[in-house]
DRENMIDO-952891 format. One record per residue (C-alpha): x negated, y negated, z; residue in three letters; residue number from 1. Coordinates in steps of 0.02 Angstrom, whole numbers, always signed. Layout:
u / v / w / resn / resi
X / Y / Z / ALA / NUM
...
//
This chain:
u / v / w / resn / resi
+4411 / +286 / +885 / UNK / 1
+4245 / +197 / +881 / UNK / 2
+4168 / +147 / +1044 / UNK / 3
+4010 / +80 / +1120 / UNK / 4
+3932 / +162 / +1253 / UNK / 5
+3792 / +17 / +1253 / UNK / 6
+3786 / -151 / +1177 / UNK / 7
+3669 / -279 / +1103 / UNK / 8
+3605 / -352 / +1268 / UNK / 9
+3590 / -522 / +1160 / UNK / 10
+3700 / -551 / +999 / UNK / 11
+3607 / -562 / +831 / UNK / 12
+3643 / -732 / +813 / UNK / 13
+3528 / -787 / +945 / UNK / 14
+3394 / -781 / +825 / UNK / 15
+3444 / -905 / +726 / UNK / 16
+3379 / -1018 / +854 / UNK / 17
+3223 / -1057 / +794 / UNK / 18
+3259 / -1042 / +610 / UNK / 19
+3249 / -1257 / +611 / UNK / 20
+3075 / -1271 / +696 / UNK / 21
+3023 / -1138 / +574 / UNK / 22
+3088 / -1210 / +414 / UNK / 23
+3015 / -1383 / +452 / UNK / 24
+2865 / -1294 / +484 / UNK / 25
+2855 / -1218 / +321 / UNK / 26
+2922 / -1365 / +217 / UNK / 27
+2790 / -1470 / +274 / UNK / 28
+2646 / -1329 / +236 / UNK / 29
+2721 / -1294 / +56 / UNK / 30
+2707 / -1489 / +42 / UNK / 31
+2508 / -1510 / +102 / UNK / 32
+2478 / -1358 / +5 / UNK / 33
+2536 / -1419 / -149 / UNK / 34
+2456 / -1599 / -120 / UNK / 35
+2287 / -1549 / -61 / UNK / 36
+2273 / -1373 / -125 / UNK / 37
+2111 / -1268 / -55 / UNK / 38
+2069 / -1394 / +44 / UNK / 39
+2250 / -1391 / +140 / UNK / 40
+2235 / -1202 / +140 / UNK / 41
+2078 / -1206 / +229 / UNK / 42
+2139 / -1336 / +363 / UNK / 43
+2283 / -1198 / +386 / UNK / 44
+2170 / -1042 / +400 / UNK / 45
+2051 / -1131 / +519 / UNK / 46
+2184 / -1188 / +642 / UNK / 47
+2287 / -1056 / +643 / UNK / 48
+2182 / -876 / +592 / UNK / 49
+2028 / -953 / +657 / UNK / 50
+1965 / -890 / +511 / UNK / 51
+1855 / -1010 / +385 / UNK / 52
+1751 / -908 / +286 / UNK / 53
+1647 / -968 / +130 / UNK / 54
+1759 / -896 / -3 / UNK / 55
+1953 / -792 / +48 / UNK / 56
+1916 / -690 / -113 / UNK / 57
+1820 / -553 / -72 / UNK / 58
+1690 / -494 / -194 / UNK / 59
+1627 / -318 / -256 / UNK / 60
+1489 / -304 / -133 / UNK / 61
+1612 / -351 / -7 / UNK / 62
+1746 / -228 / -51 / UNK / 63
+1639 / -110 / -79 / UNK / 64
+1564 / -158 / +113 / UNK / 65
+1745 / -147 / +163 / UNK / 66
+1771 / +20 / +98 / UNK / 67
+1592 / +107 / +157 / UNK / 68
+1655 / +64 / +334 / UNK / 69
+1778 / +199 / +317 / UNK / 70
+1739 / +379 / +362 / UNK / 71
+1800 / +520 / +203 / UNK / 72
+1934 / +569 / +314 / UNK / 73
+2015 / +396 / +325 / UNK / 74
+1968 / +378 / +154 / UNK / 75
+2069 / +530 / +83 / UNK / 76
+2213 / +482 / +174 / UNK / 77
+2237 / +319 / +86 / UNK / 78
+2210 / +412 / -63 / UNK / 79
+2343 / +541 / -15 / UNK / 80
+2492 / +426 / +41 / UNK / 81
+2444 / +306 / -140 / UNK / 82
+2459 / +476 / -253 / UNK / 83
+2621 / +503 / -150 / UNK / 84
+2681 / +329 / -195 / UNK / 85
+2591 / +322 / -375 / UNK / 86
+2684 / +473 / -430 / UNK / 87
+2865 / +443 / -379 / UNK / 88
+2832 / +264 / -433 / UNK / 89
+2796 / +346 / -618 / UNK / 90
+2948 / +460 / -599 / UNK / 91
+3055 / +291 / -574 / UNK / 92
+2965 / +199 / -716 / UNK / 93
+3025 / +361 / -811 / UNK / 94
+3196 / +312 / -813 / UNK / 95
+3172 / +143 / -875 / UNK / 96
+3170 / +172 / -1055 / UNK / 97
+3204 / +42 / -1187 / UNK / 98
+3355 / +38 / -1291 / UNK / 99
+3413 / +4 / -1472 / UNK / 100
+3597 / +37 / -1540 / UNK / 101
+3664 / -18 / -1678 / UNK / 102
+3864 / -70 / -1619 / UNK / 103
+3953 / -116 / -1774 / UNK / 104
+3872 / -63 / -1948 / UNK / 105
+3751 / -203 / -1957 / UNK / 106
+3709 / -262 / -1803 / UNK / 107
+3582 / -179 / -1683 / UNK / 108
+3590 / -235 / -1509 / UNK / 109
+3438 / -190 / -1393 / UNK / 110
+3334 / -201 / -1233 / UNK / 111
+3147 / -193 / -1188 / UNK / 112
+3068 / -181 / -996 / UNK / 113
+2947 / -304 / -970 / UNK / 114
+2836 / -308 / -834 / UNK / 115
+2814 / -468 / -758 / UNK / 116
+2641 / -553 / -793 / UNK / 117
+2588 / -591 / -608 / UNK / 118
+2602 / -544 / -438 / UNK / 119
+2552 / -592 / -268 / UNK / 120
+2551 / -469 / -147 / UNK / 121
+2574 / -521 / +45 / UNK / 122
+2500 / -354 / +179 / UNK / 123
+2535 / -405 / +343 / UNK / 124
+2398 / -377 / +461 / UNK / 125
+2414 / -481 / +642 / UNK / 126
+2501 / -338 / +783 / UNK / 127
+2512 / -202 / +666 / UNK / 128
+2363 / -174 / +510 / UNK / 129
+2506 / -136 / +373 / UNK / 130
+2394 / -30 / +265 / UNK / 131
+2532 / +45 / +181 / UNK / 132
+2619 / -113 / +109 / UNK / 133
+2459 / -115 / +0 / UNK / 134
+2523 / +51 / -49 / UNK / 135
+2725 / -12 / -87 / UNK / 136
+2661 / -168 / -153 / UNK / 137
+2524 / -149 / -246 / UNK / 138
+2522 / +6 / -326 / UNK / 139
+2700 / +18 / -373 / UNK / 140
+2673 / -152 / -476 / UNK / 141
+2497 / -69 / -570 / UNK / 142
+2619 / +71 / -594 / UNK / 143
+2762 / -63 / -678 / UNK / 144
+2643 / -116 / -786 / UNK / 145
+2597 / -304 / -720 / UNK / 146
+2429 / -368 / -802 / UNK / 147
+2374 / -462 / -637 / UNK / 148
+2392 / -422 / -466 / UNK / 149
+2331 / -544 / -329 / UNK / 150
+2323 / -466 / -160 / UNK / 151
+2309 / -535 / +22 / UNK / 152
+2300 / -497 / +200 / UNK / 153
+2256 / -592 / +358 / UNK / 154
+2074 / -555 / +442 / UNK / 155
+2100 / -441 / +581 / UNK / 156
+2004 / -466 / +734 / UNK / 157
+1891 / -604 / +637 / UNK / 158
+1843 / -511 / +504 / UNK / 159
+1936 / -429 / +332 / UNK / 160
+2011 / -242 / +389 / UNK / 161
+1930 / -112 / +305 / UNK / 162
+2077 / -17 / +294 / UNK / 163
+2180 / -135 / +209 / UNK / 164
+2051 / -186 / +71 / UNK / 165
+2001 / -36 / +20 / UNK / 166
+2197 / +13 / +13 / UNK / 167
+2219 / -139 / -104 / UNK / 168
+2050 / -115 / -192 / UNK / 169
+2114 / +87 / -222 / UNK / 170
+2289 / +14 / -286 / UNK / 171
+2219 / -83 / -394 / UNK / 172
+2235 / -253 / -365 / UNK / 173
+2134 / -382 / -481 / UNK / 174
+2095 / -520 / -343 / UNK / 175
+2069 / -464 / -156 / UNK / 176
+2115 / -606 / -14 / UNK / 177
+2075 / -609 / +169 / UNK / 178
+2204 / -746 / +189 / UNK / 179
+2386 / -742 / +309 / UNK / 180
+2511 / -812 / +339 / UNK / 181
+2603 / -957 / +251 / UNK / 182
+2448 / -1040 / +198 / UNK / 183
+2416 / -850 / +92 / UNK / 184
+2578 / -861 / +5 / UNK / 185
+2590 / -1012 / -54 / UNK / 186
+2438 / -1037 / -128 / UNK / 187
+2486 / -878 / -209 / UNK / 188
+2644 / -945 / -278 / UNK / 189
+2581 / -1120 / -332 / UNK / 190
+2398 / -1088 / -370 / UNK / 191
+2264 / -1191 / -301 / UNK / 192
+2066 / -1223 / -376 / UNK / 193
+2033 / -1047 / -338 / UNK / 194
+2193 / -943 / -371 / UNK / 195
+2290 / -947 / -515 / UNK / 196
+2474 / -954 / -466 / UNK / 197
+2594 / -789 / -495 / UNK / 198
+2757 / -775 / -575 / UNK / 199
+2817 / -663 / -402 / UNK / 200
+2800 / -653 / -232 / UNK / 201
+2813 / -459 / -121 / UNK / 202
+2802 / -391 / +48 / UNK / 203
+2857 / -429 / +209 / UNK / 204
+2789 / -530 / +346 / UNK / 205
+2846 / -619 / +489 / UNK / 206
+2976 / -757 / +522 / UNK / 207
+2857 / -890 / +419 / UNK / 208
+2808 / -785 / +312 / UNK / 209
+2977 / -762 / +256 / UNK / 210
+3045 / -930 / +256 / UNK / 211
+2911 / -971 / +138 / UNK / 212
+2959 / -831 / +24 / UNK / 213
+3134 / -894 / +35 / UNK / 214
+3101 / -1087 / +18 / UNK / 215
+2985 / -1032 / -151 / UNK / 216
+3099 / -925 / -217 / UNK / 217
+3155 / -1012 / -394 / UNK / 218
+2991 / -1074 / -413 / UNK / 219
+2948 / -867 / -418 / UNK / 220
+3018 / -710 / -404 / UNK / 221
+3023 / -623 / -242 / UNK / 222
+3083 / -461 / -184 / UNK / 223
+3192 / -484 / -60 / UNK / 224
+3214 / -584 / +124 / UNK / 225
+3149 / -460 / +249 / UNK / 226
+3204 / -478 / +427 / UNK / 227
+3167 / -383 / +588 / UNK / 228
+3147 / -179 / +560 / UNK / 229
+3301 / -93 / +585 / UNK / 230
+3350 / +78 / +612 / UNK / 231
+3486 / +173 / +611 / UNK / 232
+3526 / +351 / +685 / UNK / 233
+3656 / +468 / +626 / UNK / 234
+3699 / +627 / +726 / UNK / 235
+3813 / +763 / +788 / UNK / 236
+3814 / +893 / +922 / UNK / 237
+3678 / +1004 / +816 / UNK / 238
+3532 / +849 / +853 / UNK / 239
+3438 / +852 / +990 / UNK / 240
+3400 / +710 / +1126 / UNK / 241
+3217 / +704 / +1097 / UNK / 242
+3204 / +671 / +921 / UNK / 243
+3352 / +534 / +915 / UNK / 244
+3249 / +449 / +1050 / UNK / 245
+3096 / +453 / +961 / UNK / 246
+3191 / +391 / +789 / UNK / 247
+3235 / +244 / +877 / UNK / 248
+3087 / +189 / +969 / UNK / 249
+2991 / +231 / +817 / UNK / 250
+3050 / +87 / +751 / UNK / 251
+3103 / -20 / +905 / UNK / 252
+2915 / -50 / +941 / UNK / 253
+2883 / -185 / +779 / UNK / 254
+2944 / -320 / +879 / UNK / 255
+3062 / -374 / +1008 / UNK / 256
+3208 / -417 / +889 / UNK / 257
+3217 / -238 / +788 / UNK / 258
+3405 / -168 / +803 / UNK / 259
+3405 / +18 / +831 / UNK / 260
+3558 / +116 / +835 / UNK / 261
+3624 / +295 / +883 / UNK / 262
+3789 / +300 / +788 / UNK / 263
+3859 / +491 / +842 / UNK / 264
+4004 / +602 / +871 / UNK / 265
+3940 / +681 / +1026 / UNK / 266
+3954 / +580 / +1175 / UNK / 267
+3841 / +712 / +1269 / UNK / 268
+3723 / +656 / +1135 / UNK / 269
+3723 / +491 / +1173 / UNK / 270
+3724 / +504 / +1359 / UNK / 271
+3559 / +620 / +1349 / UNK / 272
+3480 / +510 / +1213 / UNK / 273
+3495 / +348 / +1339 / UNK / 274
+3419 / +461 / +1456 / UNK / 275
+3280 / +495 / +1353 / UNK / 276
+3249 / +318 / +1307 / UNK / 277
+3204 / +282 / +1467 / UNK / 278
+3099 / +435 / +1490 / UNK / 279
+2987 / +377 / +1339 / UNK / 280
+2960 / +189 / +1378 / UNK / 281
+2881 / +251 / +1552 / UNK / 282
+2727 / +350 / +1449 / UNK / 283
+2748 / +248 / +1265 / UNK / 284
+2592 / +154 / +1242 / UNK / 285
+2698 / +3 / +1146 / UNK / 286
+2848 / +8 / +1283 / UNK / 287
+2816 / -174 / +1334 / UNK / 288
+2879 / -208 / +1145 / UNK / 289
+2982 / -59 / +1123 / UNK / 290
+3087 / -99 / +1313 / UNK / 291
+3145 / -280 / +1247 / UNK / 292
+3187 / -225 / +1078 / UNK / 293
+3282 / -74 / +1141 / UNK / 294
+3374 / -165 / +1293 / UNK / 295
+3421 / -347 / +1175 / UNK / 296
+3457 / -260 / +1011 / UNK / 297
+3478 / -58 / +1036 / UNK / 298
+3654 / -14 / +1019 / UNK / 299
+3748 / +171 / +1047 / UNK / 300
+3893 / +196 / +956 / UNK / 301
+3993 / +362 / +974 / UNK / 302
+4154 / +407 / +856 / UNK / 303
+4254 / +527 / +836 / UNK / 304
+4249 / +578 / +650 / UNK / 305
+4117 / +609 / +504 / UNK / 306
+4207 / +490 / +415 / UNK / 307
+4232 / +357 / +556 / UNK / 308
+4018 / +380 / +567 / UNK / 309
+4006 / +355 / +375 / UNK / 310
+4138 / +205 / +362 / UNK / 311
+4043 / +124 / +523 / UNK / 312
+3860 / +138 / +454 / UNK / 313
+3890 / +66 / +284 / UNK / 314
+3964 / -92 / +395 / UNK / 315
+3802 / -74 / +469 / UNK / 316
+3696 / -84 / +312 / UNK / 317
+3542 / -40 / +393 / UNK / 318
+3376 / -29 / +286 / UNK / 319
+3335 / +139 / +385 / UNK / 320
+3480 / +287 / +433 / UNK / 321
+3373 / +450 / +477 / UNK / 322
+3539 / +566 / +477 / UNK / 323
+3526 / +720 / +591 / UNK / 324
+3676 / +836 / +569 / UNK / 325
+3730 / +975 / +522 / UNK / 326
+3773 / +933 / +341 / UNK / 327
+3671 / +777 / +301 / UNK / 328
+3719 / +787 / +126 / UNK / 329
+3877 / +724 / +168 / UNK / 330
+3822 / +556 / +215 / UNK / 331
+3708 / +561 / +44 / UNK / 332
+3895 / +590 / -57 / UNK / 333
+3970 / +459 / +37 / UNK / 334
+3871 / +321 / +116 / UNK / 335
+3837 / +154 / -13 / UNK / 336
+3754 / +53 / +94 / UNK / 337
+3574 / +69 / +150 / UNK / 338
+3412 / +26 / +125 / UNK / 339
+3356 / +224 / +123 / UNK / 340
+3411 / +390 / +179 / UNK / 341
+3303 / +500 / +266 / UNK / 342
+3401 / +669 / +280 / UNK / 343
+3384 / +806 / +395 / UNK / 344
+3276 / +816 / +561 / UNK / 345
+3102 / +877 / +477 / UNK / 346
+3106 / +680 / +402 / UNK / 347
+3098 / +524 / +489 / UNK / 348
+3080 / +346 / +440 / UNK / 349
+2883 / +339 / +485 / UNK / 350
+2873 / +471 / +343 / UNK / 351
+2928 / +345 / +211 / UNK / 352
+2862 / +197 / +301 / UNK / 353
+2666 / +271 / +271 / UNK / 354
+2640 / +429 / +159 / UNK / 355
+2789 / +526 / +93 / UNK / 356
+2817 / +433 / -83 / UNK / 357
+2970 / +311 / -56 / UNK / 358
+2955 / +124 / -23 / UNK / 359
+2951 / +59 / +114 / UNK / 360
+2977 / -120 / +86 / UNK / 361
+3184 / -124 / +120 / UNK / 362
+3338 / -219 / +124 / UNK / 363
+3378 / -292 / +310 / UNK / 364
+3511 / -413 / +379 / UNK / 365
+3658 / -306 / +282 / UNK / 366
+3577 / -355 / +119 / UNK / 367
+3605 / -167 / +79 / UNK / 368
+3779 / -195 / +21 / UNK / 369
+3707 / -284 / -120 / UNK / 370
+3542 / -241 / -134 / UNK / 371
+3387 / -91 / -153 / UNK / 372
+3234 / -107 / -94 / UNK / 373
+3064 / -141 / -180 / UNK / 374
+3032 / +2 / -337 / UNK / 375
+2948 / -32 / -498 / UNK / 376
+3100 / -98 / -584 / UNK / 377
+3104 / -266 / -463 / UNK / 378
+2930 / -285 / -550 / UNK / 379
+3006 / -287 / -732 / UNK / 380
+3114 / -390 / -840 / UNK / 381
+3261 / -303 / -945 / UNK / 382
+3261 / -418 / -1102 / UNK / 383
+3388 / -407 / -1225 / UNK / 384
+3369 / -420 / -1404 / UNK / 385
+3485 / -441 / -1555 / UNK / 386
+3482 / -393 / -1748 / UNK / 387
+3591 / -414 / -1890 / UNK / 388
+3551 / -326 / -2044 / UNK / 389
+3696 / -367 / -2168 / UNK / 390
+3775 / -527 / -2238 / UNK / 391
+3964 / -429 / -2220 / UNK / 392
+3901 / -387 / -1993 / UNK / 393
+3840 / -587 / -1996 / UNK / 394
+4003 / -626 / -2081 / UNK / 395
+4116 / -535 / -1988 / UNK / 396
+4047 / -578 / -1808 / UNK / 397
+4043 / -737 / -1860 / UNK / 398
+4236 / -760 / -1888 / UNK / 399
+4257 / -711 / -1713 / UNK / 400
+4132 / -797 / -1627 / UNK / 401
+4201 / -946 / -1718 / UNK / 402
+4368 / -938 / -1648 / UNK / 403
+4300 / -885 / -1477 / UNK / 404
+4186 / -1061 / -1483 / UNK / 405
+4351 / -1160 / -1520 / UNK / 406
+4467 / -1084 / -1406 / UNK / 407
+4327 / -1171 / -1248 / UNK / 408
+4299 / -1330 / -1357 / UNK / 409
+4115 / -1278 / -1416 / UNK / 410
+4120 / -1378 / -1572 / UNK / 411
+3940 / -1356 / -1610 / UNK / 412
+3917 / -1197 / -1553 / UNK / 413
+4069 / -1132 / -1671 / UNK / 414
+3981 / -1210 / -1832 / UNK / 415
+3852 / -1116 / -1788 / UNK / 416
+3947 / -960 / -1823 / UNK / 417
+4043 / -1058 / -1976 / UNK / 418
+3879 / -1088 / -2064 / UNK / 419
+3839 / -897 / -2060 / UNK / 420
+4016 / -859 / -2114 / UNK / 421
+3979 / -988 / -2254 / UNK / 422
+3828 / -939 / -2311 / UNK / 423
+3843 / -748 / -2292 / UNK / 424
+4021 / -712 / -2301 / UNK / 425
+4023 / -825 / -2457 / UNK / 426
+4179 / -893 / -2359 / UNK / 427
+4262 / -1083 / -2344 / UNK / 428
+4282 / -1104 / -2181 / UNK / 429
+4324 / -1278 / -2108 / UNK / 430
+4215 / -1346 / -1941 / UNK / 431
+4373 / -1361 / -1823 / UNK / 432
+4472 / -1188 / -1827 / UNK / 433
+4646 / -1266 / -1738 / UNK / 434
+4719 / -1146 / -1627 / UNK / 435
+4883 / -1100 / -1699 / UNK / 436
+5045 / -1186 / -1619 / UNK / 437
+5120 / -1083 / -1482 / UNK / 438
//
């Protein structure tokens, strides 16, 4: 039996509150942004960044500026966490490999993986510097193979973060923004006098930032719709209180609408965990975010099964489930949807969210039943190709397509296949093939 030993304190549909003051918001941006161009941008950054500076595309002294304000400590730590990413990005690129068969004698089928030409790449930066989105973002689309990379962030305290541009400038990207918000990705997507528009949009952002994303989408690629963080906590009697509290405050403290959840066997567990909870929002630096999130959207679930824990969680979908049992490989078998696993106690989500390799850009809202998150094949195109090498394979397809085409009606498209009967099969064939009587 599953039960809940605490609940939501407000239901996830609350949020959808504001979703029509934010869409109107955005249409009418996207609209004076693709009127007016740099000159609406500007408007945009000045009234709402405060930010207005003579050029939002940083150049090589500036970057360079940027990164001298580092010390080498700071400095080798980016570089760390980006040859974490960089080399399980490769590994993944790896397994894309091209493909050419030949199916019937005669005709060779095939597919190549194309990177996509552009990209703009959004790095949050307003509460929380998001150096390591430059990492996800960036980086894994140099590793994909994409010829041109346009990067942006917001200005942090009235001025580009160091941090963040030299992350971007290490990863590679081609043109360096200090630009937020909507106003950053849509001149990204459409282009304006000074950027050149990209073929896809990544990274996450807040409300605005994705409802932009999602109202451009079809004019570009993006990655996916990211919501509110959310985390999810699997464990049994052989966790401890401490580190399930800290799991889920770890990521209750992005914002006062990020669902965390204990999902365990052990009702002890629980009990001890809610204890803890409160223990850590007295002393926790970010508590006044953390206490909201954790008392609106924090949920404790106990069952009384492994498999009641595993069919519960992939109803959850959450885009983070740190699983702390005794056998966390169990949940790897079994579980289908998530965003990503991290297994075992000496791993935690803040692992893959800054340095361990993974990305950390995710599925959220239950998009995990249907989706992964960002990896260097959302960066590339799988193109297929076809061949035919004989007059008898052009023939012989042919005969078939040509009934195929009739059978729906596709006059047109079954001469097609008539003419290469005709002329290759050295066949008669008639335009209309009548479907027998039944």
């Amino acid at each position: 039996m599953i039960r809940n030993l605490k609940s939501r304190g407000k239901p996830a549909s609350d949020r959808a509150s504001a979703d029509a003051e934010v869409r109107q918001t955005v249409e009418t941006m996207i609209a004076a942004i693709q009127s007016r161009g740099d000159d609406a941008v500007r408007e945009f950054s000045r009234r709402l960044d405060h930010w207005d500076p003579a050029s939002f595309t940083l150049g090589q002294e500036e970057i360079e500026r940027a990164v001298g304000q580092l010390s080498a400590r700071e400095i080798e730590d980016i570089q760390f966490a980006q040859r974490q990413i960089r080399n399980f990005a490769e590994r993944q690129r790896a397994t894309l490999v091209d493909l050419e068969v030949e199916t019937l004698p005669g005709v060779v089928l095939g597919h190549r993986h194309i990177p996509v030409n552009a990209v703009g790449c959004y790095i949050p930066g307003g509460k929380y510097p998001m150096i390591a989105s430059a990492h996800m973002s960036v980086l894994t689309a140099k590793v994909a193979g994409v010829k041109r990379i346009v990067s942006t962030a917001p200005p942090y305290k009235g001025a580009p973060h160091p941090a963040i541009v030299a992350a971007m400038h290490f990863a590679g990207a081609d043109q360096i923004l200090v630009l937020g918000g909507v106003q950053a990705v849509v001149a990204m997507a459409l282009g304006t006098e000074t950027v050149a528009p990209v073929d896809m949009l990544v990274g996450p952002g807040n409300a605005y930032v994705a409802e932009a994303k999602r109202q451009l989408f079809g004019r570009v690629g993006i990655d996916l719709l990211a919501g509110p963080t959310e985390t999810l906590v699997i464990a049994d009697d052989s966790a401890d209180a401490e580190l399930c509290a800290v799991d889920l405050l770890g990521q209750a403290e992005h914002g006062p609408t990020s669902p965390s959840i204990l999902l365990t066997t052990s009702e002890s567990l629980a009990r001890a965990t809610l204890a803890e909870i409160e223990v850590q929002l007295s002393t926790l630096p970010t508590a006044a975010i953390a206490r909201i999130s954790w008392a609106d959207c924090g949920e404790v679930i106990v069952c009384d099964t492994l498999d009641e824990m595993v069919r519960k969680a992939d109803e959850i979908a959450s885009e983070h489930v740190q699983v702390m049992t005794k056998d966390p490989d169990y949940f790897l078998e079994r579980m289908t949807n998530y965003g990503a696993l991290f297994l075992g106690a000496r791993t935690n989500v803040a692992f893959g969210d800054k340095v361990i390799g993974t990305n950390h850009t995710l599925p959220t809202n239950r998009a995990a039943r249907y989706t992964g998150g960002l990896w260097v094949g959302k960066f590339i195109k799988t193109c297929t190709y076809q061949k035919v090498l004989t007059d008898a394979a052009s023939a012989k397809v042919g005969e078939y397509c040509s009934r195929l085409c009739h059978m729906e009606n596709f006059i047109a498209h079954g001469e097609q296949a008539n003419l290469r009967v005709r002329r290759f099969g050295h066949r008669d064939v008639p335009l209309y093939q009548p479907a027998p009587p039944a």
